[in-house]
C-alpha positions in Angstrom: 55.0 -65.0 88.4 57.3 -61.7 89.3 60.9 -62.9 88.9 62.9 -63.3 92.5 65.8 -64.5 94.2 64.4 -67.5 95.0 64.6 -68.9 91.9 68.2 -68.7 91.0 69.1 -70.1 94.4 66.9 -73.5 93.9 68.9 -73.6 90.3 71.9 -73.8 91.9 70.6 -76.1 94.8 69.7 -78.8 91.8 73.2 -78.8 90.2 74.8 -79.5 94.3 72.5 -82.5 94.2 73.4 -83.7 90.8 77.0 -83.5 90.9 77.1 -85.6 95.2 74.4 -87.0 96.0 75.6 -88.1 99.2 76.2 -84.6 100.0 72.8 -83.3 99.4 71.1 -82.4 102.6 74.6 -80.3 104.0 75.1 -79.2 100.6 71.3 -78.0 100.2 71.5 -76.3 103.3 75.1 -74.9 103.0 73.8 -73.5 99.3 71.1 -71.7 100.7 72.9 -70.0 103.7 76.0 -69.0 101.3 73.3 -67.5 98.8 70.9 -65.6 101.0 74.3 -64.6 103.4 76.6 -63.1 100.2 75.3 -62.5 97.2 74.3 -59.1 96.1 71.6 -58.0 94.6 71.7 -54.7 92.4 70.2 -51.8 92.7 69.6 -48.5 91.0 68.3 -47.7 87.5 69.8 -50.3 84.9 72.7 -49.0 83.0 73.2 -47.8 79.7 75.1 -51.7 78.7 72.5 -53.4 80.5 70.0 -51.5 78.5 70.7 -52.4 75.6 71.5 -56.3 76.3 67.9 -57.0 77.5 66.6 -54.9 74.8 68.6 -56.6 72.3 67.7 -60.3 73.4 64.0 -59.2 74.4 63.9 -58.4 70.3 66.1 -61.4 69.1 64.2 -63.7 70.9 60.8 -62.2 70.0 62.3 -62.2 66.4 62.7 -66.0 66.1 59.8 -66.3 68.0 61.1 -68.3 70.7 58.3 -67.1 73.3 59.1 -68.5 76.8 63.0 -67.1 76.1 61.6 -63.3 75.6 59.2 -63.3 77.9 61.9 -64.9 80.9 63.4 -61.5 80.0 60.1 -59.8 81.5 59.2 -58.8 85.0 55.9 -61.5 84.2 57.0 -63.7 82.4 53.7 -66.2 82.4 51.3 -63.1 80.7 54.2 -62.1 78.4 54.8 -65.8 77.0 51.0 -66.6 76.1 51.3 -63.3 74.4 54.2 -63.4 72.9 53.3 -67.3 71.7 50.2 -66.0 70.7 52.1 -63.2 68.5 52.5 -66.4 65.7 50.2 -69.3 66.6 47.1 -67.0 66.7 48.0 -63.8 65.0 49.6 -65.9 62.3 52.5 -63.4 62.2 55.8 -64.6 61.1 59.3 -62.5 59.6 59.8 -60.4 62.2 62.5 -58.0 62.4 62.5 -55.3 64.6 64.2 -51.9 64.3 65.7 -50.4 68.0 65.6 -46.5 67.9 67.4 -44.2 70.4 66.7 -44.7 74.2 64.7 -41.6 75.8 63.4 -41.2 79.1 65.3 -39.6 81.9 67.8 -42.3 82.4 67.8 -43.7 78.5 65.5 -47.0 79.4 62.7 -46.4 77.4 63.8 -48.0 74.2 60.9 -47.1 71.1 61.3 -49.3 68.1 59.7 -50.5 64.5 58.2 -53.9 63.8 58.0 -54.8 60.2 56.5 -58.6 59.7 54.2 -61.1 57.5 50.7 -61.6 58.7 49.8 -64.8 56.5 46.3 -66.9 56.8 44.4 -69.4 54.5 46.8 -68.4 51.6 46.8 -64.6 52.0 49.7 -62.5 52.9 49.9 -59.0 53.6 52.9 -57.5 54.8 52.2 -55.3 59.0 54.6 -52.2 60.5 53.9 -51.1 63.2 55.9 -49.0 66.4 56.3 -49.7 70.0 58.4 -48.8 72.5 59.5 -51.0 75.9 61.0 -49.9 79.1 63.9 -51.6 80.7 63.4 -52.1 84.7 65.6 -53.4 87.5 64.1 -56.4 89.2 63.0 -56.0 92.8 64.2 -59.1 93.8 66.9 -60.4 91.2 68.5 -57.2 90.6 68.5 -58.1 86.7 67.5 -55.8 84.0 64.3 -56.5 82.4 61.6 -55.9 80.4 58.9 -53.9 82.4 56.0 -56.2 80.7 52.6 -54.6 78.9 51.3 -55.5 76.5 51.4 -52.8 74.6 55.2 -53.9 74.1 53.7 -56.3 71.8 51.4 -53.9 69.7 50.5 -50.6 70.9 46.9 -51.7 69.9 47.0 -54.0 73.3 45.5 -51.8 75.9 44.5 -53.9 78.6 45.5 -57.3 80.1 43.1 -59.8 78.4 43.7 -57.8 75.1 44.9 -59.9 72.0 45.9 -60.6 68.4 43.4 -62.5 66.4 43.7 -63.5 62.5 40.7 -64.9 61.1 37.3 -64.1 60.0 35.6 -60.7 61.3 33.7 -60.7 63.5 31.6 -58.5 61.5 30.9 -57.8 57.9 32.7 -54.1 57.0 30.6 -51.0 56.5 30.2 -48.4 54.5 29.3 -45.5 57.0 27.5 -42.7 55.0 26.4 -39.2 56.7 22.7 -38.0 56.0 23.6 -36.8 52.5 25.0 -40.4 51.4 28.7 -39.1 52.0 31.0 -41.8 52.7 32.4 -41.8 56.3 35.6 -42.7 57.0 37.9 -43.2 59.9 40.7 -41.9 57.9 39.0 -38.5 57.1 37.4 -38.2 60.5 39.6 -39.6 63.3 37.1 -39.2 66.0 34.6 -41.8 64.1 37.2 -44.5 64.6 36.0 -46.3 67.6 32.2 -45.2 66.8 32.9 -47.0 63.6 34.2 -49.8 64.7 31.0 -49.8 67.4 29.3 -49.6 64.2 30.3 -52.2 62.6 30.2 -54.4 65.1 26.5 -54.0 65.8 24.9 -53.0 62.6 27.3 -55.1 60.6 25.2 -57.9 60.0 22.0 -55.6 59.2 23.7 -54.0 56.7 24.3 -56.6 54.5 28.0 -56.9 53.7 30.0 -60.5 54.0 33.4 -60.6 56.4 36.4 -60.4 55.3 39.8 -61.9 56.6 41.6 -59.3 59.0 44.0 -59.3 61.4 42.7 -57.6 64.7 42.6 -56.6 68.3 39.8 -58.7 70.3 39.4 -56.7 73.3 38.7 -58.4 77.1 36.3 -55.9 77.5 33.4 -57.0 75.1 32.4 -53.6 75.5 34.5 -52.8 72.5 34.3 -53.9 69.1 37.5 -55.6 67.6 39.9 -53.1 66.3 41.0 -54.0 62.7 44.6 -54.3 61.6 45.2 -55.5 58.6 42.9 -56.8 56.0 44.3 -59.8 54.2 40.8 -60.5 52.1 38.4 -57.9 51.8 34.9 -58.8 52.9 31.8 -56.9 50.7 30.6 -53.8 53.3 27.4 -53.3 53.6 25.7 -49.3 53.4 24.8 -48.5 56.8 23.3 -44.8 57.1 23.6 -42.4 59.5 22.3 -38.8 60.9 26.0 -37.5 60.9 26.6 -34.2 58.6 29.9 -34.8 57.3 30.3 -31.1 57.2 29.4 -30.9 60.9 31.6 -33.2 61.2 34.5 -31.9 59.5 33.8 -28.8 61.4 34.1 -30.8 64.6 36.9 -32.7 64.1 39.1 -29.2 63.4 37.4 -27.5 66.4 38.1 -29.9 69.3 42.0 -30.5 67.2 42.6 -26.6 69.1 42.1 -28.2 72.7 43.2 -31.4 74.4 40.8 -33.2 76.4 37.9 -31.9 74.4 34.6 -33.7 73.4 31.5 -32.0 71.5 28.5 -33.0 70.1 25.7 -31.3 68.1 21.8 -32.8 67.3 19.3 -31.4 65.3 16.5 -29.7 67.7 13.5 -31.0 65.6 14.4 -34.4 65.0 17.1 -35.5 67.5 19.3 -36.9 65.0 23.0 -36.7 66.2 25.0 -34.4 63.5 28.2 -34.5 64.8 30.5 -36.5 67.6 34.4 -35.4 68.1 36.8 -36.2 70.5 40.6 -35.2 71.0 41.9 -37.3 73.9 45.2 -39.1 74.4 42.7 -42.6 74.7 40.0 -43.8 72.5 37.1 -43.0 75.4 34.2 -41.4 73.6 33.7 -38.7 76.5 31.2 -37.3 73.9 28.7 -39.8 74.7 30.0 -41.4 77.9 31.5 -38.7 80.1 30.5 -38.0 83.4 31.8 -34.6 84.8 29.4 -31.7 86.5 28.7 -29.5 84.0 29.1 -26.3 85.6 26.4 -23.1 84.7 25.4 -24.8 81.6 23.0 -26.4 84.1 21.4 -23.5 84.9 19.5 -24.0 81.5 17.8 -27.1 83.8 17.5 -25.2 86.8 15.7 -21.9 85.4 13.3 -24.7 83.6 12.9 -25.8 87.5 12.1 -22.5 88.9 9.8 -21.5 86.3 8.0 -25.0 86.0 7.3 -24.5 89.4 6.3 -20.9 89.7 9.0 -19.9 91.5 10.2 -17.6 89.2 10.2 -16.2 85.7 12.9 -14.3 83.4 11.7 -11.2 84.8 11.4 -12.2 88.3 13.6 -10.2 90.9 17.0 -12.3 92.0 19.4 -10.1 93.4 23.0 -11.0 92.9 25.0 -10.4 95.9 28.7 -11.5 96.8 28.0 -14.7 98.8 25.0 -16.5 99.4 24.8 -19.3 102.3 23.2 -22.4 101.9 22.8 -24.6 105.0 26.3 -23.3 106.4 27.9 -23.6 103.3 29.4 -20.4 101.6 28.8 -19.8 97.6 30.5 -17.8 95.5 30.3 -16.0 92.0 33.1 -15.6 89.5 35.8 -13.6 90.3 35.6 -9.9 89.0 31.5 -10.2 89.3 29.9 -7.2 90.6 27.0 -7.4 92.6 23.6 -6.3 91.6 20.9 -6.3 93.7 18.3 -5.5 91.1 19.3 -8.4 89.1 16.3 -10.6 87.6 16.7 -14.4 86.7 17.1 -13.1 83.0 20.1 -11.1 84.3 22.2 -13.8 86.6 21.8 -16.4 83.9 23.5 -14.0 81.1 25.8 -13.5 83.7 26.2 -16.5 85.7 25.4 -15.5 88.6 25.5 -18.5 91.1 24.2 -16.7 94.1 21.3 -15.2 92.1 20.0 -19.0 91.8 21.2 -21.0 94.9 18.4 -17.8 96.8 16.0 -19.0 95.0 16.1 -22.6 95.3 15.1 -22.5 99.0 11.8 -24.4 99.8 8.7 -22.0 102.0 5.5 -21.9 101.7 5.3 -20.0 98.7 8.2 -22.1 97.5 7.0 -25.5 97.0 10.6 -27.2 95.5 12.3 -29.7 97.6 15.4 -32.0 97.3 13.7 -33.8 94.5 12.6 -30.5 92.4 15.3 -30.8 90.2 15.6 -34.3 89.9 11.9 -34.4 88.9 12.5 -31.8 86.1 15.7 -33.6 84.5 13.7 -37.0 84.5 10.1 -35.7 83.5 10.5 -33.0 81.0 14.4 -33.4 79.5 14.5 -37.5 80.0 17.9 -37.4 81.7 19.1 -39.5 84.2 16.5 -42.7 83.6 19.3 -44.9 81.9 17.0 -46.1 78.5 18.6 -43.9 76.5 19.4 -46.0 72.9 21.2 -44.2 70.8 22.9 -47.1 68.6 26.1 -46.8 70.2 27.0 -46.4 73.7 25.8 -43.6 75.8 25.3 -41.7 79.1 21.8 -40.6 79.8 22.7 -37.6 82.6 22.7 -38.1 86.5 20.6 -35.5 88.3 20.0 -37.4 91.7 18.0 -35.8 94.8 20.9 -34.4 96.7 20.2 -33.1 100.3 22.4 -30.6 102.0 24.6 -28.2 100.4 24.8 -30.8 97.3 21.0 -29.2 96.3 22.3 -25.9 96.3 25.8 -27.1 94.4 23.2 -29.1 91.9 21.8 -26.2 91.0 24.3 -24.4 89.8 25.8 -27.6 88.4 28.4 -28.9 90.3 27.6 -31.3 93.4 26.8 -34.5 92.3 24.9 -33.6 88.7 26.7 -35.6 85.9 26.9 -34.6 82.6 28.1 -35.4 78.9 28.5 -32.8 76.3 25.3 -35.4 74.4 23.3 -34.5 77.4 23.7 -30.9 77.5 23.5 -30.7 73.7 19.7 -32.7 74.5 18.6 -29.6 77.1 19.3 -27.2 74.4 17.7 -28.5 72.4 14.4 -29.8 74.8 14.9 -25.9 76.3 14.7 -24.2 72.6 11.4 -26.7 71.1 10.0 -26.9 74.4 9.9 -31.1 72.9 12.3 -33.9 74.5 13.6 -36.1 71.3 15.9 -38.5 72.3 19.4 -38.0 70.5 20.0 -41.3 68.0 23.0 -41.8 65.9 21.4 -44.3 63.9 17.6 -44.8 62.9 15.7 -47.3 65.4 13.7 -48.7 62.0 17.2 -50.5 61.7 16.8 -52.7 65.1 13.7 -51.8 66.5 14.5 -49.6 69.2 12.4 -48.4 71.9 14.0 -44.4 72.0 13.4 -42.4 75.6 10.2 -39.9 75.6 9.8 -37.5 78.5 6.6 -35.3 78.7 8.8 -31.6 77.3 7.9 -28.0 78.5 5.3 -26.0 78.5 5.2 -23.7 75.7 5.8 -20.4 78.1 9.1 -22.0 80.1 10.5 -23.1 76.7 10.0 -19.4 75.1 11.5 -17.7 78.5 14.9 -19.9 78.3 14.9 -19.5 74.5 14.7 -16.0 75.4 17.6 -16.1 77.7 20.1 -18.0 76.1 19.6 -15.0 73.3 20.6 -12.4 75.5 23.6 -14.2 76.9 24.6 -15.2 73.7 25.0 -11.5 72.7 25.1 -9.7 75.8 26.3 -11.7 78.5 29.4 -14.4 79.0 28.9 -15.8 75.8 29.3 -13.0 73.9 32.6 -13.1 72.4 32.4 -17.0 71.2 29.6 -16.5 69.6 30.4 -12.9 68.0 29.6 -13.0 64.1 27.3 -15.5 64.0 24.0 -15.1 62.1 20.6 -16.2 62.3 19.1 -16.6 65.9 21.7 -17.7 68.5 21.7 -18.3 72.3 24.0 -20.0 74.3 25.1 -20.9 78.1 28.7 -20.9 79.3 29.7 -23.0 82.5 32.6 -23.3 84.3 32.9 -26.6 86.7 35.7 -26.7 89.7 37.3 -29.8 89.8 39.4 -31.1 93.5 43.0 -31.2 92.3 42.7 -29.2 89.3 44.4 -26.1 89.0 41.9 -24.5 86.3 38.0 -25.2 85.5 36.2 -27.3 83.1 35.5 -25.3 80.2 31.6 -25.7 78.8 29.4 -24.6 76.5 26.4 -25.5 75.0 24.4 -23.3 72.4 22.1 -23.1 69.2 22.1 -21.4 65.9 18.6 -21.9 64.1 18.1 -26.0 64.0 21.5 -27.1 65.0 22.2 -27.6 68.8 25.9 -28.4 70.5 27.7 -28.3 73.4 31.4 -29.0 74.3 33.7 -29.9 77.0 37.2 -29.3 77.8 39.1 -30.6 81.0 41.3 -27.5 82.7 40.2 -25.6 79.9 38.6 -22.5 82.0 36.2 -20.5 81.5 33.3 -21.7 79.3 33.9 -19.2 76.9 38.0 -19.9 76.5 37.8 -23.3 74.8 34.3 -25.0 74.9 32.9 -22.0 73.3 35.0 -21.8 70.6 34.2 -24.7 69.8 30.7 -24.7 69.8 31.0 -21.9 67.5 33.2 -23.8 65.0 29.8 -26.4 64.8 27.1 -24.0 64.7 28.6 -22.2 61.5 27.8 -25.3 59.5 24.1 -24.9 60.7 22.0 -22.2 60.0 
């Protein structure tokens, strides 16, 4: 319960009773109008002295571990003492001093600090340090100064409510995570594997033959998420669990996405559909890699030129004038700024270009046009198994979203924005279904491990697959993906894509491409054009491939 007036007046109600008896009803009633008629309640950002009382209480309390005391100095005090009580009855931590560090924040009431304790279980010890930081609030209703309650006050490691510190036996036996080569993978070397690892661990654990160890951890309310380790009082014996990484794909991942924020990327290998490489640099742990949802901008245009051509609407040489604007049931599409028009432009020549209008013309069911609503739907589902929700690549994953959109949203689809739905996994996939011409679902992990049932999808015919090999060559070194791909050998192609977001002030940066048998494709939120960041990036990850 959020702290109010109310209860500070019944206090005070309870000692009139005790001390006259006889006077309680006028005394009661005279209590309650002299509270609710003068006192004041205060207002306004706490001050600098009341700052650092709460704070210093909050930790002295927490210190001695006197649970229901620091949490009373919470906005939530019911939440904040199960955790808190938790902290040494559960978590089996104990010796707890805590270090304050300078207040920051605009008004000083953010207060970080250092946590140095014992976590102690069964006989084993092992000392934990961590740092937090709190933020000191004023109470709506009781004016006092107190602790605005997460609990990530407790550990940063607490994300959500429901979140909490465990010490016991794993959940799982450790593993050993080793790339195709048998290199050793580790969270330490490779930050982005962290939460794939623990994933890992969590459901290969067992398979892989290790014994669990004694560790304090994060169990997390969403079950979702494998328990994050802390601290490992007794080690448990980890069992060798291979996978299709390439720890120098990996490496060169990592460092690539380290240049942008928000970015995810992802590389397979065309011929097998093993997953090389997964990085993410985000300020939370979400693997957009695998998981994100965001319109993928012309990188799409890989799936609908596959569409067109499929359906013998088009090939690469086929006429598809470029022109300024092109209008699609009363909606109004546009190019790029600075893109010239061409009328003599052929398919091959607005995809190296990304030329929206150039596609949304050609989308436009007659007679001699047999594509409808569904058309593209058909082709994502069919012949690049998007969008059918079986993928099963061992760890958590998006499968793609291309739905049947009528209305401007078919023309928007197309040229993917509208309502397609993309991860940097699945675009990786069409690159790699475009350049084979075969769809192999992407797998981090073997199915011979568990027995999985991986997506098939019937692939391209050998024609389509050749023209949009063809393609992504040219634009790779002669259209918009030119300069991220500039010096590298071998046979290249690529696709650049640029998505508008409501409320963002720049584009979606994406790009997907292919050097020989190594496919990837990156994403970067605000990041521009697909060339600025996402193809960089992509770049970075096909040099390790050849």
């Amino acid at each position: 319960m959020r702290k109010g007036a109310k209860a500070a007046v019944i206090g005070s109600v309870f000692t009139v009773m005790v001390g006259g008896a006889g006077y309680g009803a006028f005394n009661i009633v005279s209590a309650l109008t002299e509270d609710s008629g003068t006192e004041s309640v205060k207002t306004g950002p706490p001050s600098k002295d009341e700052i650092a009382e709460t704070s210093e209480k909050f930790f002295a309390a927490w210190e001695k571990g006197q649970a229901q005391a620091a949490a009373d100095l919470t906005d939530n005090a019911a939440p904040a003492a199960t955790l808190i009580g938790d902290y040494k009855a559960t978590a089996h931590i104990t010796g707890v001093k805590i270090t304050p560090g300078t207040p920051t924040g605009a008004t000083g009431a953010t207060v970080p600090f250092s946590v140095k304790a014992t976590v102690s279980f069964q006989g084993k010890s092992k000392p934990l340090a961590y740092t937090s930081s709190l933020t000191i609030v004023r109470g709506t209703t009781t004016g006092r100064a107190l602790v605005d309650w997460k609990p990530s006050v407790l550990h940063p490691g607490l994300k959500d409510v429901g979140d909490s510190l465990v010490t016991g036996e794993a959940g799982s036996p450790p593993i050993e995570a080793l790339d195709r080569d048998g290199k050793v993978l580790t969270k330490e070397k490779y930050p982005s594997l962290g939460p794939i690892l623990d994933t890992l661990r969590a459901r290969y654990g067992d398979k892989a033959g290790g014994t669990p160890g004694i560790e304090l951890m994060v169990r997390h309310a969403d079950t979702n998420i494998a328990d994050t380790s802390l601290v490992t009082l007794a080690e448990g014996t980890p069992g060798k669990l291979e996978t299709t990484l390439s720890a120098s794909a990996q490496d060169a991942a990592e460092k690539a996405v380290l240049k942008f924020s928000e970015s995810s990327v992802v590389a397979v290998q065309p011929s097998t559909g093993e997953v090389l490489a997964v990085a993410n640099h985000r300020g939370d742990q979400f693997n957009a890699a695998f998981e994100g949802r965001l319109a993928p901008g012309s990188t799409l245009k890989i799936l609908t030129s596959a569409m067109l051509i499929d359906n013998g609407v088009a090939t690469m040489n086929s006429p598809a004038p470029c022109t300024s604007t092109a209008i699609w049931q009363s909606q109004t599409f546009s190019n790029l700024k600075g893109m010239d028009p061409n009328e003599n432009a052929t398919l091959a020549n607005d995809f190296l270009r990304s030329c929206n209008t150039g596609f949304i013309k050609l989308i436009d069911g007659t007679k001699a046009n047999p594509l409808t609503d569904e058309s593209l739907t058909t082709e994502a589902q069919e012949r690049f198994g998007l969008g059918q929700d079986n993928w099963k690549t061992g760890i958590t994953s998006f499968d793609g979203s291309v739905p049947a959109s009528p209305g401007p949203d078919r023309a928007a689809n197309a040229i993917g924005q509208g309502q397609v739905q993309m991860s940097p996994l699945n675009m990786a996939s069409v690159t790699a279904t475009a350049i084979t011409g075969e769809f192999r679902q992407p797998y981090l992990i073997s199915p011979d491990l568990d027995n999985r049932q991986l997506a098939t999808a019937k692939g391209l015919p050998a024609s389509t697959s050749a023209q949009l090999k063809e393609m992504m060559r040219m634009t790779a070194t002669q259209g918009t993906a030119q300069e991220a791909m500039a010096g590298l050998k071998g046979d290249i192609g690529a696709k650049t894509g640029s998505a508008e977001v409501d409320g963002q002030a720049k584009s979606n940066s994406w790009f997907t491409g292919f050097r020989g048998d190594i496919a990837a494709a990156a994403m970067t939120q605000e990041g521009g054009h697909g060339g600025d960041a996402a193809g960089p990036i992509v770049a970075a990850v096909l040099r390790t491939g050849g």
